[in-house]
C-alpha positions as CSV (number, residue, x, y, z in Angstrom):
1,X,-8.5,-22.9,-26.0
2,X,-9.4,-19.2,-25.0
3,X,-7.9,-17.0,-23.0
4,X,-8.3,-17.7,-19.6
5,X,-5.9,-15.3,-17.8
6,X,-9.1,-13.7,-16.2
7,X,-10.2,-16.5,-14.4
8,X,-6.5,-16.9,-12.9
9,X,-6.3,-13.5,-11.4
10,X,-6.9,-12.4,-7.8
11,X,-10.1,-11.5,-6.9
12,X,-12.6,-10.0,-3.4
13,X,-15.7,-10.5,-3.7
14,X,-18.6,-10.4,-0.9
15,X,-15.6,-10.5,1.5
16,X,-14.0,-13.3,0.5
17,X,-10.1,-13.1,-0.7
18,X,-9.9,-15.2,-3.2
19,X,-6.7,-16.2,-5.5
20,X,-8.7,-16.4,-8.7
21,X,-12.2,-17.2,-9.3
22,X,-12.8,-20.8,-9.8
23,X,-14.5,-22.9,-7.4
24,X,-15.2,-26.4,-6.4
25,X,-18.8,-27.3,-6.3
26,X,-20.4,-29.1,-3.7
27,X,-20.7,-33.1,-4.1
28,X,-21.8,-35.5,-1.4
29,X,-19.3,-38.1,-0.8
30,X,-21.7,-40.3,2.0
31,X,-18.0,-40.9,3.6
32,X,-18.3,-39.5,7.1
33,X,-19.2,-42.6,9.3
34,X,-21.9,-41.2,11.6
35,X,-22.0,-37.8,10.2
36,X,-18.3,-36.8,11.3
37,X,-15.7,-35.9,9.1
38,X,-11.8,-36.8,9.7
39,X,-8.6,-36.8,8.3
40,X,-9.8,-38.5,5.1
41,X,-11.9,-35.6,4.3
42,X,-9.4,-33.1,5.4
43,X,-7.2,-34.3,3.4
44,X,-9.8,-34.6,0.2
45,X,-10.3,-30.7,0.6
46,X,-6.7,-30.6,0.9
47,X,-5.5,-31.6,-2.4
48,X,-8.1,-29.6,-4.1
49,X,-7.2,-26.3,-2.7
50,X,-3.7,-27.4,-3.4
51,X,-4.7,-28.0,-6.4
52,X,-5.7,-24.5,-7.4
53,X,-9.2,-24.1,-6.8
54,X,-9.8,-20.6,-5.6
55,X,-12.7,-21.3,-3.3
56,X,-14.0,-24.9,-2.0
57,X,-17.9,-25.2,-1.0
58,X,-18.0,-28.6,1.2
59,X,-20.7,-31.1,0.7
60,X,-24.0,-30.8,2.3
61,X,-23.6,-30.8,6.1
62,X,-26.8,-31.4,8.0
63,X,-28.0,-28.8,10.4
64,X,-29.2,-29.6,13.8
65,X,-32.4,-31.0,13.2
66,X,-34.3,-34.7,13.6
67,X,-35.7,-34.0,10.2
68,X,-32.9,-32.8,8.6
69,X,-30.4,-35.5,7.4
70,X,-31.4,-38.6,5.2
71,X,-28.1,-40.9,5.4
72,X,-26.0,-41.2,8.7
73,X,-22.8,-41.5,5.7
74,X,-23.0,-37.6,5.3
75,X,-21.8,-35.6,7.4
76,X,-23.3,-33.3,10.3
77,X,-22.8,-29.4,11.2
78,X,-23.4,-29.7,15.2
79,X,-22.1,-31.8,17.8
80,X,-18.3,-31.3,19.0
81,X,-16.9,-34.5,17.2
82,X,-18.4,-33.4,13.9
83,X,-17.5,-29.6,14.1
84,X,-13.9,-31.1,15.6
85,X,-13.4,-32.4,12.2
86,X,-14.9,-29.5,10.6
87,X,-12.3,-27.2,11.7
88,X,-9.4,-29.7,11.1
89,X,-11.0,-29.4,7.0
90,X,-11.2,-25.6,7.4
91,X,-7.0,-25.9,8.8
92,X,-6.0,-27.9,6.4
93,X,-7.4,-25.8,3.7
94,X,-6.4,-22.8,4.5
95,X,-2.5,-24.0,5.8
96,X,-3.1,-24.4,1.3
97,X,-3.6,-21.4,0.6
98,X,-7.6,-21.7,-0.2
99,X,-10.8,-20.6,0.8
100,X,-13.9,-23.1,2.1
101,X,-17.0,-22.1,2.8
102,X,-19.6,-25.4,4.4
103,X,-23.1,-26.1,2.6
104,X,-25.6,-26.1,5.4
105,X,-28.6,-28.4,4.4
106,X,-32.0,-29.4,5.2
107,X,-33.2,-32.1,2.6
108,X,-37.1,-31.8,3.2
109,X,-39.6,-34.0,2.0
110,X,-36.7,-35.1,0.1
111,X,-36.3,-38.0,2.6
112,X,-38.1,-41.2,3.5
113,X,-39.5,-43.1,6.4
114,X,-36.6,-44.6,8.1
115,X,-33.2,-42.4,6.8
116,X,-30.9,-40.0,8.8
117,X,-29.8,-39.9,12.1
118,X,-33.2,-40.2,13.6
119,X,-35.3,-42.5,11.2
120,X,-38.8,-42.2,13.5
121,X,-38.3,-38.8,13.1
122,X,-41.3,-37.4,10.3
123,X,-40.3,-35.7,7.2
124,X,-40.9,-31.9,6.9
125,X,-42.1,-29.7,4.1
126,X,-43.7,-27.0,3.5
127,X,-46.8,-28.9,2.8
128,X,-46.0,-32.5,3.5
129,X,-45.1,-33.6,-0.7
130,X,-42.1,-34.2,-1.9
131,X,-43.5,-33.3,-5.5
132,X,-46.8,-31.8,-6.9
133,X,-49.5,-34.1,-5.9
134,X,-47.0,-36.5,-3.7
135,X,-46.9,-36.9,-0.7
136,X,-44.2,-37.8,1.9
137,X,-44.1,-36.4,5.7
138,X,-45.3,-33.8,7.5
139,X,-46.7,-30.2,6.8
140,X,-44.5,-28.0,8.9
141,X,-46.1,-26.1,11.9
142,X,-44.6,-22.7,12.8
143,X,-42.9,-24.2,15.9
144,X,-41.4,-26.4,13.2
145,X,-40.4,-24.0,11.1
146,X,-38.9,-21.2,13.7
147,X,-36.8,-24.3,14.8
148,X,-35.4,-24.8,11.7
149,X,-34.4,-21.0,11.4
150,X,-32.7,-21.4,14.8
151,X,-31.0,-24.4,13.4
152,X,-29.5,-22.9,10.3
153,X,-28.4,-19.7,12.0
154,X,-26.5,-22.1,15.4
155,X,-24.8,-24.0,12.3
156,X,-24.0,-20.8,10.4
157,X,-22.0,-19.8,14.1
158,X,-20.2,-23.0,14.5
159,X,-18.7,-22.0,11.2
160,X,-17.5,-18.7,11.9
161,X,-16.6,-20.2,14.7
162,X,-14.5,-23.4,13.2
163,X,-12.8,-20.8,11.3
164,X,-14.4,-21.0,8.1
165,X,-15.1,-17.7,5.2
166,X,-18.5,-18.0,5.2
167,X,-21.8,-20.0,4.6
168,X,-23.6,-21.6,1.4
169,X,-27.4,-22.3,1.9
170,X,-28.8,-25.2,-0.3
171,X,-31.9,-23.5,-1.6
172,X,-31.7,-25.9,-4.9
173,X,-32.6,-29.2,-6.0
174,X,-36.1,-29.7,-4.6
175,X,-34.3,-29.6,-0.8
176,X,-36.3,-27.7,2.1
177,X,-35.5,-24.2,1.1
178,X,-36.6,-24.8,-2.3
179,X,-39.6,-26.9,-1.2
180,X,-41.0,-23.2,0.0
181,X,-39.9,-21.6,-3.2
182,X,-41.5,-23.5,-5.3
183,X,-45.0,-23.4,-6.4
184,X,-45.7,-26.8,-7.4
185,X,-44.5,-28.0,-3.3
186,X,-45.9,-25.0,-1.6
187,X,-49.7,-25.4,-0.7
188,X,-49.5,-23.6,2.1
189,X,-52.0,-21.2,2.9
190,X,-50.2,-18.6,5.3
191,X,-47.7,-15.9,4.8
192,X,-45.0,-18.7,3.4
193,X,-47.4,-18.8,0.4
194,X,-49.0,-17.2,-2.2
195,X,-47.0,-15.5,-4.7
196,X,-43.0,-15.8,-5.8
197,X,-41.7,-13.0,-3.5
198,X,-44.0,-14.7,-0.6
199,X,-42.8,-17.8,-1.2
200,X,-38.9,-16.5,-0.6
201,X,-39.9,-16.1,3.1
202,X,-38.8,-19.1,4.4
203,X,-35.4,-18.6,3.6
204,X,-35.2,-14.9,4.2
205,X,-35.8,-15.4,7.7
206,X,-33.0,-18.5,7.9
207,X,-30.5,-15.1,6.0
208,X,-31.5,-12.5,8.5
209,X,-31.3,-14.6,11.6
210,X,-27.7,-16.2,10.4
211,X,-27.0,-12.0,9.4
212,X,-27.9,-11.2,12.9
213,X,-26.0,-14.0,14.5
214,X,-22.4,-13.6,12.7
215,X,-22.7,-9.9,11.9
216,X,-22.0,-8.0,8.8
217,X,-19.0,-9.5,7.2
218,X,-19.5,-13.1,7.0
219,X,-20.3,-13.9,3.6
220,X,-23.8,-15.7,2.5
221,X,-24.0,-17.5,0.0
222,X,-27.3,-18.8,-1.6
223,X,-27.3,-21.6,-3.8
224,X,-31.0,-21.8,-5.8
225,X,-32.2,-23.5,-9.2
226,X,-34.7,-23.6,-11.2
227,X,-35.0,-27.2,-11.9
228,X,-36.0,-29.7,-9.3
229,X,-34.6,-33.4,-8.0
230,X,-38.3,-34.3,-8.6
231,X,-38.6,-32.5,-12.2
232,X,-36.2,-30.7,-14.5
233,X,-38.5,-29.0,-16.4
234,X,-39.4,-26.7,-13.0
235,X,-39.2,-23.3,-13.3
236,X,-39.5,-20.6,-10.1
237,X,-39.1,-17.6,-13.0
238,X,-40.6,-18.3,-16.1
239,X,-39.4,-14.3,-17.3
240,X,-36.9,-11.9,-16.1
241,X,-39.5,-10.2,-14.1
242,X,-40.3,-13.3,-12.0
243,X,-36.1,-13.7,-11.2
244,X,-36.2,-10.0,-10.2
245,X,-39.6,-10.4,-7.9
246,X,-37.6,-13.3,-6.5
247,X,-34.6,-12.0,-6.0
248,X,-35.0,-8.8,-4.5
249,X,-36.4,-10.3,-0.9
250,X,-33.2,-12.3,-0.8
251,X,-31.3,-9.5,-1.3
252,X,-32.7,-7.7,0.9
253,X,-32.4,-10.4,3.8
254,X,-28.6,-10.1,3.3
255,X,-27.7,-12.4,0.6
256,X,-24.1,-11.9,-0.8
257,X,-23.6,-14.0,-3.6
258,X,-25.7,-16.0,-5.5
259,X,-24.8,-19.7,-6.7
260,X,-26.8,-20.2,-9.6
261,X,-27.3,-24.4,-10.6
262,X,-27.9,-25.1,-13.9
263,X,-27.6,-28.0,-15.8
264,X,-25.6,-26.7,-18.6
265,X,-24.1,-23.5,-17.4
266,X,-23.7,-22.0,-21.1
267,X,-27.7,-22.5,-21.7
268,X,-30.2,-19.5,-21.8
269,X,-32.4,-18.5,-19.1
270,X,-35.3,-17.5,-21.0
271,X,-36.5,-17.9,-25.0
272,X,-35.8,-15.1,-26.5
273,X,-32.4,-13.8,-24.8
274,X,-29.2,-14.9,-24.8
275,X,-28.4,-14.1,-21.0
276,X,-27.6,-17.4,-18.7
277,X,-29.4,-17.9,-15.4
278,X,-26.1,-16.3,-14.1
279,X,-26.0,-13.3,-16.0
280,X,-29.6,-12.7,-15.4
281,X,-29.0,-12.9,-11.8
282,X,-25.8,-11.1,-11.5
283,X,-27.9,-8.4,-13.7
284,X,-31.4,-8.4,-11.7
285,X,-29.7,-8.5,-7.7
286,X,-26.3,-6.7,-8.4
287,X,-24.6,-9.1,-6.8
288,X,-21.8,-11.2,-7.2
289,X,-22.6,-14.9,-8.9
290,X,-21.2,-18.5,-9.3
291,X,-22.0,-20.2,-12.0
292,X,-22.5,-24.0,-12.2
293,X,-23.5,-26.7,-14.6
294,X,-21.4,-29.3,-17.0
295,X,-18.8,-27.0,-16.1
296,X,-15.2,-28.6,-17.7
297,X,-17.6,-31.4,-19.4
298,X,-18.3,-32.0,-22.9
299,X,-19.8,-35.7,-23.8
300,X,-22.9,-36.8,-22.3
301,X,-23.4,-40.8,-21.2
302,X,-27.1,-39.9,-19.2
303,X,-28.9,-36.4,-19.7
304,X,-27.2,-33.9,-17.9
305,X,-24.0,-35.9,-17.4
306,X,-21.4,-35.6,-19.0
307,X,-18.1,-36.7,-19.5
308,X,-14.5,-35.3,-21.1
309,X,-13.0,-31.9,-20.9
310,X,-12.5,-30.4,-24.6
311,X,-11.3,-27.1,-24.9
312,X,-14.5,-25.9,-26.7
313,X,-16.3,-26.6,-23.1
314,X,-13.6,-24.3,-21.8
315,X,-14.0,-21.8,-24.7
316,X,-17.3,-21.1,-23.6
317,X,-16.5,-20.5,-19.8
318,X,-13.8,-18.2,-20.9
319,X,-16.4,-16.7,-23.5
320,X,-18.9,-15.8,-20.8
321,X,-16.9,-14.7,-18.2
322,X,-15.6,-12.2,-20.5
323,X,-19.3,-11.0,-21.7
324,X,-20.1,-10.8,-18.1
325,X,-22.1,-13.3,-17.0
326,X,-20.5,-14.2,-13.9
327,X,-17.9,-13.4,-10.8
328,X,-17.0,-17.4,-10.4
329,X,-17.2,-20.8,-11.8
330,X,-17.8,-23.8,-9.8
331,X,-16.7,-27.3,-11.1
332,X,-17.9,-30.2,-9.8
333,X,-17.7,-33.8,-11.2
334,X,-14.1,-33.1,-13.3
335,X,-12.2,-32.2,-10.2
336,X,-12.8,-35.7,-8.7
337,X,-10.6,-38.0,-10.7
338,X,-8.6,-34.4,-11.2
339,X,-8.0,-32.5,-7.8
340,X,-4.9,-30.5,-9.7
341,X,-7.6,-29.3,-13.0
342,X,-7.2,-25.9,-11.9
343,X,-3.9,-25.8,-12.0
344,X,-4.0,-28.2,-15.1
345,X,-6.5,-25.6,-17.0
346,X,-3.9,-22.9,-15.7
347,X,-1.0,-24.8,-17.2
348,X,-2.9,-25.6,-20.5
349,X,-2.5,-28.9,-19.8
350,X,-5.7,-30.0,-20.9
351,X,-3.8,-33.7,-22.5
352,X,-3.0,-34.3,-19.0
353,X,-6.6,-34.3,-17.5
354,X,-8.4,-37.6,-16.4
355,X,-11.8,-38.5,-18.4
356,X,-14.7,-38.5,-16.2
357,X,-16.8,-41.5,-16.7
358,X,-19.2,-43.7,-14.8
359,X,-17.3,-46.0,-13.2
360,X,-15.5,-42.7,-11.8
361,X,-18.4,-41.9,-9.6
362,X,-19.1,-45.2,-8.3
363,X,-15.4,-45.8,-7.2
364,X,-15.9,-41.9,-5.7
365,X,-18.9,-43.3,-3.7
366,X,-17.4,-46.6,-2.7
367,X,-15.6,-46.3,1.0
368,X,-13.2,-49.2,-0.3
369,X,-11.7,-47.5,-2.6
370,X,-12.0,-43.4,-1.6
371,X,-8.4,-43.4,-0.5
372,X,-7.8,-43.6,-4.5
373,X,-9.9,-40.5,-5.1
374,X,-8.0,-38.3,-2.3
């Protein structure tokens, strides 16, 4: 395996102190009855950070909207019993020694008649389809949307407020944010619209209002894609001019780090180059970036999946952190049947970590047996 002394090292970045740069991805669990978290999850955040992951992004939490959430299993940010357990997650954490940022999330058109907390509530989109030419829910009105700003920005307090280091927007996957960003879900024919720095609107004004709310040194972090839930083959830059047109609004909104979702983290951006999505980004905004995608995995049992750490996956994290390409690297899937793989890829102790496989994930999404997964 490759030197990976680098990755170990202490590092600030966008105001957070971290103890090196490696970071656990966010991964729904659907394991907070009613939206509230509790010792269970505490403890599950825990073991990672004890485990040595320098920075811990939570699951998706669900702002403080009727349109927001799509399973009552995944947990809220509002209301005192949910941001009670919030804060007992952020303790526990840091009495670890590790840093944990919350995902605040809106899914969108992303959710169907009848989920979430308030299942007569509508779906909301940009333009009422989940996908181009699909449609699910509502068109959002601008009472609707200025709402959802508010929303964001009161959830982005609570965290500063439970004590956390900062904030992670989902603006991936095909989820609200993302529904504005992206062409093929944006119809709208206002100033939401249009082109791809127009289209960033949406979640520039969700940035500056959570900016103006928490002030200038609570870090925000944005996590975006190209591909979509609804199709992989999306694109929001189809060139490196595109990323920077996109980009630059963001940036200017107050952004501090990008959290750039790929599939396969060590794949190029854009034919032609060798750059990642990372190192574009990190290049085009100038500011710091977490990369994500396959990250620790090697074999594949579904596209996109895949399964067994082999030190030539390492090798190429170690390989493009050292070119550049990014400031942090998120793992997701290996660190549930290893919460320790930090401290095991530290060690070298790569013999000693636990294959991820199918059956992994649907024992990590099964309440009867989570306690084996903590």
């Amino acid at each position: 395996m490759k030197e990976t002394k680098g990755l170990f090292e202490p590092c600030a970045l966008a105001g957070l102190e971290l103890a090196n740069r490696l970071v656990m991805a966010p991964m729904t669990r659907f394991y907070a009855p009613d939206g509230v978290p509790g010792p269970v999850n505490a403890a599950y955040y825990r073991r990672r950070a004890e485990g040595g992951m320098g920075l811990i992004i939570t699951e998706g939490t669900f702002i403080d909207h009727p349109s927001a959430s799509h399973n009552d299993k995944v947990p809220r940010f509002h209301g005192e019993d949910a941001l009670a357990g919030w804060r007992l997650v952020a303790d526990e954490v840091h009495a670890a020694g590790g840093r944990i940022i919350p995902q605040l999330w809106h899914v969108g058109a992303q959710r169907k008649a009848g989920e979430g907390f308030f299942p007569d509530t509508p779906s909301l989109s940009p333009s009422g389809l989940i996908g181009p030419g699909e449609p699910n829910g509502e068109a959002m009105t601008q009472a609707d949307i200025d709402a959802i700003v508010d929303s964001y920005a009161r959830a982005a307090e609570a965290a500063q407020q439970a004590g956390f280091d900062g904030v992670e927007l989902h603006a991936a996957h095909g989820y609200l944010i993302d529904q504005f960003f992206w062409e093929g879900t944006n119809k709208r024919e206002d100033g939401y619209a249009g082109g791809i720095a127009e289209r960033t609107r949406f979640g520039c004004e969700i940035v500056r209002e959570i900016r103006r709310r928490v002030g200038p040194v609570f870090p925000i972090c944005l996590r975006w894609s190209q591909w979509k839930l609804p199709d992989y083959n999306a694109r929001l830059a189809h060139s490196p001019q595109e990323l920077e047109t996109f980009l630059a609004p963001l940036v200017d909104a107050g952004v501090d780090i990008f959290h750039c979702s790929v599939r396969r983290f060590w794949e190029p951006a854009f034919e032609g180059e060798a750059r990642t999505l990372s190192g574009w980004t990190r290049r085009l905004s100038g500011r710091p970036v977490i990369t994500v995608g396959s990250v620790g995995l090697a074999k594949e049992f579904i596209p996109g999946v895949r399964v067994d750490a082999e030190p030539e996956a390492l090798d190429r994290v170690a390989e493009l952190f050292a070119r550049g390409e990014f400031d942090l690297v998120a793992a997701g899937r290996i660190v549930i049947p290893n919460p320790d793989w930090a401290n095991k890829i530290r060690s070298g102790d790569l013999a000693g970590i636990a294959t991820f496989t199918p059956a992994t994930i649907r024992s990590y999404l099964n309440d009867s047996v989570v306690h084996e997964l903590i």
